[in-house]
N, C-alpha and C positions, 0 to 999 in steps of 0.2 A: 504494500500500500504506500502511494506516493504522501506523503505531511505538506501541510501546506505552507508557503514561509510564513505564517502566523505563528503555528506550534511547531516550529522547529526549534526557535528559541528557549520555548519551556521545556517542550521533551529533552533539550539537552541540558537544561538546567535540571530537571525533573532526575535523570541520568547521576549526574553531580554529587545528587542528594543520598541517593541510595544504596551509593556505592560503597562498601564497606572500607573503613581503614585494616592496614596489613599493618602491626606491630613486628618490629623484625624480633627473632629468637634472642632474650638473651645469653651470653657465655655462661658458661657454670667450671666452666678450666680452672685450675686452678690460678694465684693469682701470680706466679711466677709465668705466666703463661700469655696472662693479660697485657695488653695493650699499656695499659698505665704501672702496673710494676716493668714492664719489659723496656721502659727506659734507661738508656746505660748511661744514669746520673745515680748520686746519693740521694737525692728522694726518692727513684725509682726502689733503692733497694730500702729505702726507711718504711715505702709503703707496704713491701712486701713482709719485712719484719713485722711490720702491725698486723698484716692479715694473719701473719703465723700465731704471735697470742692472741688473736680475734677464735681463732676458729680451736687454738687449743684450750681456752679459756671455755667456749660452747661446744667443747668434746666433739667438734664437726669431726667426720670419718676422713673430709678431704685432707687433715694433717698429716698424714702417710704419705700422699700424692707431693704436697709440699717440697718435702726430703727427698722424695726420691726423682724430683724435678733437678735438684741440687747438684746428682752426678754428671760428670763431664760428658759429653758424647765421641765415640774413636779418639778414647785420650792417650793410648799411644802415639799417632800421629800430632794430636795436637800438643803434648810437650817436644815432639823431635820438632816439628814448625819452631816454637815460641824459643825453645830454650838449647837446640841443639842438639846433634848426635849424642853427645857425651852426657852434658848434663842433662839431657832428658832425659835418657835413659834410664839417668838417677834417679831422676824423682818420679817416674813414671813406675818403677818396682816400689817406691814407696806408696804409691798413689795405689797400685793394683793392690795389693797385701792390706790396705785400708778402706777399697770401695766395697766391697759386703756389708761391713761394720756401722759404712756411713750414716745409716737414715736412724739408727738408733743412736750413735753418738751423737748429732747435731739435736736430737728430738732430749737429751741427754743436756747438753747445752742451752737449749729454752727452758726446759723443766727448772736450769741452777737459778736463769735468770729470773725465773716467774716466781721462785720460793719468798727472794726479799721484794717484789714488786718492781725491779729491775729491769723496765718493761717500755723507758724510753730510746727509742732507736737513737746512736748516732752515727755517723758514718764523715769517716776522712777517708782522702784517696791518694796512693803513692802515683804521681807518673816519671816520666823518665824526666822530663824538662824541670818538674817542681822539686821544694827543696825534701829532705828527706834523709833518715836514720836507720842505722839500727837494720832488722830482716828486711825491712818494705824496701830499703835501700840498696840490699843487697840482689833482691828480686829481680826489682823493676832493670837496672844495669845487666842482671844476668840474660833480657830478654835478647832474643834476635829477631821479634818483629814484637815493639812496643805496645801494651795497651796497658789501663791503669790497673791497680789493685788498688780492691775495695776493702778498708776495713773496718768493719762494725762493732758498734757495742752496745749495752742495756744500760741505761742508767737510770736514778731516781732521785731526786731533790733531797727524799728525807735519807738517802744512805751516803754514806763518805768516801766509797769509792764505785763506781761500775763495775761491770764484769764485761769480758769477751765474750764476745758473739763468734767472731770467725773472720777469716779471708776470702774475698772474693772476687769471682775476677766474670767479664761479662761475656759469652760467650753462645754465639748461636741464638741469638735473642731470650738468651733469660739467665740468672745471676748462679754462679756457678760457686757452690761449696770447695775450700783450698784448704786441705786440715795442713795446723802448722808446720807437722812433721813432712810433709815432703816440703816445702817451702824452707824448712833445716834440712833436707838431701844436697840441698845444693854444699859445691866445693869450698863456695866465698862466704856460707852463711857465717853472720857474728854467733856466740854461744844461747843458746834458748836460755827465755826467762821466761820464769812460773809465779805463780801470787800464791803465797801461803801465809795463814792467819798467823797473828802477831802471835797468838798462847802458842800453835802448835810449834812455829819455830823456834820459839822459846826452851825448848828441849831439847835440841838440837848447840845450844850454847857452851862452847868449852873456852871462852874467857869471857872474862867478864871484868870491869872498870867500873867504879862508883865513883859517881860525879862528886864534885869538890862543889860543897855549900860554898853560896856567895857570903861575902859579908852582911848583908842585910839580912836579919830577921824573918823569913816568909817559908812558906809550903807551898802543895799544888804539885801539879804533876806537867809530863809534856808531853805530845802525842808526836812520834817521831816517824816520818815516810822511809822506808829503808832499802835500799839495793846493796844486794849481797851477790861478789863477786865468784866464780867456780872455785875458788880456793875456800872460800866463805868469810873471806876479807868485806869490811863495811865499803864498797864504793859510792855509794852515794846517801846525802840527806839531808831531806828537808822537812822545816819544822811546821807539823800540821795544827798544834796549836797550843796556848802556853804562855807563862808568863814569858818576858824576853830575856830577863836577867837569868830564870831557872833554865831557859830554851840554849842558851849558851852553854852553861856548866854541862846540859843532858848532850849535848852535840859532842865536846870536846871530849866528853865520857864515851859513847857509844862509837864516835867513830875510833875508837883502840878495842873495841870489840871481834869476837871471833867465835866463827860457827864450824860446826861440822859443813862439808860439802856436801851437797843435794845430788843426786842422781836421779835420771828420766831416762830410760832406756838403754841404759848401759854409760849412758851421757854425763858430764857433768854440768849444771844449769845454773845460771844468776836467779836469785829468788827474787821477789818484790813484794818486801813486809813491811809490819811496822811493830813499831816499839814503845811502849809505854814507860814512861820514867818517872816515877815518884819522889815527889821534896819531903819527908815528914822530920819534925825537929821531936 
């Protein structure tokens, strides 16, 4: 049937009307997968961190998929690329000998940070052109085709230090888990350092120096930052809080201090503790 130009206008508008909208599907991937974590920035991976205590927090079943998003894909080939015949190979046996264990170790790693509420994401990134210390430094140089490392932590206002999160590096479009030990396979790596609570290291003490009272009259204690070197010489410290006259004496005392050495894998490690120092008259 021919419409005449009167109801052509309406039937088409009529048309218009009753046309249903098409919602497209949403994703249900997980969110290492997505579009907005799969940005290779520190918010890309700060988002993804949230989703992981999002969904560990509401026991979602997707946390499995999370971790095991994390493993590298044909990571033999990708450390010979990045790192070289030689040193890939190193850390490529270390990386294999580690990737079964993965998705429980990292699920191991959120579980430490979720216990004290350690649950705010940060993230700094080593690259080759920026400035840089320490493993991430030693890394990033060791690459033969450049990309950053990613490294995250948990933190929380009400706690006095963070915790590690992990290494990682961007790869294939989505954030790829780097446990430290192969990251120490390397030839150039500096010696690993570990964080152990001020009490337990405390045991571990085989000298000891008691700080010399100031002249002045007072007590109080001082809360002291501590790196201990593979021998278990004091290298470093800083005063986290304290009077300043007592912060002095405790300094001048603790760094003649001496620990047994730590060992991690046959390895010997720098620790990073702290130390409580007491004034009582």
């Amino acid at each position: 049937m021919t419409l005449s130009p009167f109801l052509r206008p309406i039937t088409l508008a009529f048309l218009i009307l009753v046309t249903p909208f098409v919602i497209p599907a949403q994703d249900s991937s997980p969110a290492n997968a997505s579009p907005a974590a799969d940005a290779a920035s520190p918010d890309g991976l700060k988002l993804l961190i949230r989703d992981i205590f999002t969904a560990m927090k509401s026991k979602d079943e997707k946390v499995s998929s999370y971790f095991s998003s994390m493993a590298l894909p044909e990571h033999t080939t990708w450390f010979t690329k990045t790192f070289g015949p030689t040193e890939g190979a190193r850390m490529d046996a270390k990386y294999a000998d580690l990737l079964p264990g993965m998705p429980e170790d990292l699920k191991r790693i959120f579980e430490y940070a979720r216990k004290d509420d350690r649950t705010n994401p940060e993230v700094s990134v080593v690259e080759k052109s920026g400035p840089a210390s320490g493993l991430g430094r030693a890394v990033v140089d060791a690459m033969l085709t450049p990309i950053p490392l990613y490294v995250a932590s948990g933190s929380n206002p009400k706690q006095q230090f963070g915790v590690a999160i992990g290494d990682f590096f961007y790869v294939d479009g989505a954030f790829r888990f780097m446990p430290t030990q192969v990251l120490q396979a390397l030839s150039t790596a500096p010696p690993l350092r570990v964080r152990i609570g001020g009490n337990t290291q405390r045991t571990k003490l085989v000298r000891k120096v008691d700080p010399i009272y100031p002249a002045i009259k007072t007590q109080g204690s001082v809360l002291l930052h501590v790196v201990l070197a593979v021998d278990g010489s004091v290298s470093e410290i800083t005063v986290v809080n304290g009077d300043p006259v007592l912060a002095k004496a405790a300094v001048d005392a603790v760094r003649q201090w001496r620990y047994q050495p730590t060992m991690l894998d046959s390895k010997t490690v720098e620790v990073d503790t702290t130390v409580l120092v007491e004034f009582k008259r």
